[in-house]
C-alpha positions as CSV (number, residue, x, y, z in Angstrom):
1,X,-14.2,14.4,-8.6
2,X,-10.4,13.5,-8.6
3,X,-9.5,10.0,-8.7
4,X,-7.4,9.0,-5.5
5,X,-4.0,8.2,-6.0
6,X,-2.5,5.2,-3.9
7,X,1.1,5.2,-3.4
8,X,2.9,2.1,-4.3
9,X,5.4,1.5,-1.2
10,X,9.1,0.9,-2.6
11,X,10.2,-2.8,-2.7
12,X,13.0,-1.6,-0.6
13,X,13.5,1.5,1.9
14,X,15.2,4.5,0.6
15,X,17.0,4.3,4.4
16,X,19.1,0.8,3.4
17,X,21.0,2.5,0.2
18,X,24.3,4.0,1.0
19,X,25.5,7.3,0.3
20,X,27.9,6.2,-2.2
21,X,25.4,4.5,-4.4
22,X,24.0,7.9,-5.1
23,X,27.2,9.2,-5.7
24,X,28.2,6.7,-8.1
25,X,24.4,6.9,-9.8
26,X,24.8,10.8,-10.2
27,X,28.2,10.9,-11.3
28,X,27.8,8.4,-13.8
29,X,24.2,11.0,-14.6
30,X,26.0,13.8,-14.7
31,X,28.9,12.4,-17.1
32,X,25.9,10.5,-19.7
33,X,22.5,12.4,-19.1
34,X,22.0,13.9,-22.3
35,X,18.8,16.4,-23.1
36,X,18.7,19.1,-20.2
37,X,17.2,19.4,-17.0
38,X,13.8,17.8,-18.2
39,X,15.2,14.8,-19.4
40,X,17.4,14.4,-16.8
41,X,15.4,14.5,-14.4
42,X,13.2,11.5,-16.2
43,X,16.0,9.4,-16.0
44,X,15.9,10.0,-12.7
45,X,12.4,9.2,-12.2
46,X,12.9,6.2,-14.0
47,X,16.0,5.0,-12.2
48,X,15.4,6.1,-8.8
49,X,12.2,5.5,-8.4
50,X,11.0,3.1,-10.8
51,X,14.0,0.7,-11.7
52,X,16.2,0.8,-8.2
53,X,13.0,1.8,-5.8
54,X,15.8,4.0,-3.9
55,X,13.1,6.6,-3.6
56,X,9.7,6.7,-2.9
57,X,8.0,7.8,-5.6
58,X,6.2,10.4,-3.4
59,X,9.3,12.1,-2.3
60,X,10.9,12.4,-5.7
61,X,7.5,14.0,-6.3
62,X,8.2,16.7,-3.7
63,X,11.6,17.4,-4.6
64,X,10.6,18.0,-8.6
65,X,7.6,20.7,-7.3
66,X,10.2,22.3,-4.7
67,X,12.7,22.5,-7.5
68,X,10.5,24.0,-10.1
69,X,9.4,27.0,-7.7
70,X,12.7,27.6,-7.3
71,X,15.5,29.8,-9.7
72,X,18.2,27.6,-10.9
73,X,18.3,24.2,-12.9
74,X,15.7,21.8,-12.1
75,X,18.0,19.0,-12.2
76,X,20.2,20.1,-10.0
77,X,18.2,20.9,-7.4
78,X,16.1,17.7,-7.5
79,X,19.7,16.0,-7.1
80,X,20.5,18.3,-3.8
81,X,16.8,17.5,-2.9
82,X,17.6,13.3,-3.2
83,X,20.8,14.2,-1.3
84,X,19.4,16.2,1.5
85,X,16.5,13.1,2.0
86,X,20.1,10.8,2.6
87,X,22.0,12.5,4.7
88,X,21.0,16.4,5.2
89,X,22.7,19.2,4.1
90,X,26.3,17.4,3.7
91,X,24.4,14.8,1.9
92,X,22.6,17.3,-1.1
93,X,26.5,19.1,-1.2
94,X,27.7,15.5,-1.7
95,X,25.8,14.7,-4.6
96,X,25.6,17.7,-6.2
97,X,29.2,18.0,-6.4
98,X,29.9,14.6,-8.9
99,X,27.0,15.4,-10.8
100,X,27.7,19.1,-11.6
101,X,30.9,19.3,-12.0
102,X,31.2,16.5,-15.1
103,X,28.9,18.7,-16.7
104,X,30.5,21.7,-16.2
105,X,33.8,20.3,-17.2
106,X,32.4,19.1,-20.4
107,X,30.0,22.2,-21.5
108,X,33.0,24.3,-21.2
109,X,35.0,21.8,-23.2
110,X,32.3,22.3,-26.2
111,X,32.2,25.6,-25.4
112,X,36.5,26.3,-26.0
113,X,35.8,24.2,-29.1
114,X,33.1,25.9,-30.3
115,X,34.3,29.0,-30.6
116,X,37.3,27.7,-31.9
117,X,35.6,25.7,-34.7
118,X,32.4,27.2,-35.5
119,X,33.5,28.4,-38.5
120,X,33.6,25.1,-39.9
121,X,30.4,23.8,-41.8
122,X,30.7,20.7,-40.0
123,X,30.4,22.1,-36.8
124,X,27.4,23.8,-37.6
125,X,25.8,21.0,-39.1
126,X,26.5,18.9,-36.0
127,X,25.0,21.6,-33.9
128,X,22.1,21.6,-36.1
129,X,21.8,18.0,-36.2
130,X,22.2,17.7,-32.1
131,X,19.0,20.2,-31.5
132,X,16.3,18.0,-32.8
133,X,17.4,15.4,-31.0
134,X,17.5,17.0,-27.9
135,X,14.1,17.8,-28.7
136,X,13.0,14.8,-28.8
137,X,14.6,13.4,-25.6
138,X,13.0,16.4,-23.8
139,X,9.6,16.2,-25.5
140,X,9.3,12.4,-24.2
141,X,10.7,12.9,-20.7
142,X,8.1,15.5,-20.3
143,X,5.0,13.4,-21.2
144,X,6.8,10.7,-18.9
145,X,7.1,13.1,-15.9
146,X,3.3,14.6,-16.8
147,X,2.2,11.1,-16.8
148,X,3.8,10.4,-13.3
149,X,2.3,13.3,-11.5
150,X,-0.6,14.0,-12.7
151,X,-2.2,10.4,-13.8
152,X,-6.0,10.8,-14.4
153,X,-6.6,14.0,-12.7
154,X,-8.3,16.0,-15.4
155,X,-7.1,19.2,-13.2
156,X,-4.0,18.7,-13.4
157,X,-3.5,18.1,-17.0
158,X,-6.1,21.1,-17.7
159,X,-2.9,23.3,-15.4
160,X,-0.4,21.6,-17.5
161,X,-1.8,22.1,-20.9
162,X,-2.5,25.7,-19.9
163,X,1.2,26.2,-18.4
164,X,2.1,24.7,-21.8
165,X,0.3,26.7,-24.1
166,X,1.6,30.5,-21.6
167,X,4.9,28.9,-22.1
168,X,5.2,28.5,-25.7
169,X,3.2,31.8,-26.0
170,X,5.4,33.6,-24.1
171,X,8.8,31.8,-24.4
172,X,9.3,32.3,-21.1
173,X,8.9,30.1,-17.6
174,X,6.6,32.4,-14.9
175,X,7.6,31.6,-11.5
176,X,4.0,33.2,-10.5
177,X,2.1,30.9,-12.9
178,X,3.4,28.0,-11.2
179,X,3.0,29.4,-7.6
180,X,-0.5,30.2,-8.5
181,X,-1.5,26.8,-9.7
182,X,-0.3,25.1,-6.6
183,X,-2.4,27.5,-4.9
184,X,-5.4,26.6,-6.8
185,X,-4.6,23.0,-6.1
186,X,-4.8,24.0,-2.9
187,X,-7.5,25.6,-2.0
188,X,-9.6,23.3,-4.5
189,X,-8.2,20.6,-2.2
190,X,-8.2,22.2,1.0
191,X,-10.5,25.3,1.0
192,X,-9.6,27.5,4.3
193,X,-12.9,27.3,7.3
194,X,-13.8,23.7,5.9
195,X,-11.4,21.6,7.6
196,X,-12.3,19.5,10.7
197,X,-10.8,21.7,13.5
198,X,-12.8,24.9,11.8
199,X,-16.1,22.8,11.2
200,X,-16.1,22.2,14.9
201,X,-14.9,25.9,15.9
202,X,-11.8,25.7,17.5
């Protein structure tokens, strides 16, 4: 039996924050988040909803499952997500614009000088140097995220430790793995003819 998980309600509703303190929070995330779309979205978790309580920590939930059954960069679309909960559809194109767009700017930056440089045995080595420390910040935001969602659940951690193992395996993300785990979440949860209104026959 799964343990219940209570929600902790946020010191302060996600409703009083302005617009323009998510701008400023995921321009500044999009100019400093280092370590991909993983790691960027732990600092989110841990700003957001741990540190700021701007967001419940149920709704930043949501947005990371929607986002990673979708195509595209999970970051990003967790930010549209937080933006949408603010102010709708011009709120997600608000925030997504300052915190793609630094990003952009500055991968295409390294990029010019990449190709420029690589020659160079120092830009290699910095390249080489750079990788394991993105590892890193991408190997701890994961266990930090895992942690956050699926707590004591055995479950949960059995799908993520098989989702883990396909992955490496494979070297390769399947959209259908992760569809078909939420399904078994949900009919392990919520098995169809069991529920009140079809126990009584309506």
């Amino acid at each position: 039996m799964a343990e219940s998980r209570p929600e902790p309600a946020p010191e302060r509703p996600p409703e009083e924050i302005p617009l323009r303190g998510f701008l400023r929070y995921f321009l500044t995330l999009g100019l400093f988040g280092f370590g991909g779309p993983i790691a960027t979205v732990g600092y989110m978790q841990r700003d957001l909803v741990e540190r700021r309580k701007w967001l419940r920590e149920r709704d930043f939930l949501d947005g990371v499952a929607l986002g990673q059954t979708m195509p595209g960069p999970l970051a990003a679309q967790v930010v549209m997500w937080v933006g949408y909960l603010r102010a709708g559809a011009a709120g997600a194109l608000a925030v997504s614009a300052p915190f793609i767009l630094p990003s952009f700017v500055l991968v295409l930056g390294v990029a010019f000088l990449y190709v420029r440089y690589q020659g160079l045995s120092w830009v290699q080595a910095l390249f080489y140097g750079i990788a394991p420390g993105v590892m890193v910040v991408i190997a701890v935001a994961a266990v930090k995220l895992a942690r956050l969602t699926n707590r004591r659940d055995a479950r949960l951690w059995a799908i993520s430790t098989a989702m883990l193992v396909v992955t490496a395996l494979t070297g390769a993300e399947i959209a259908l793995l992760f569809v078909g785990a939420g399904l078994l979440i949900m009919f392990w949860d919520a098995p169809p003819g069991l529920s009140p209104r079809g126990s009584r026959g309506c």
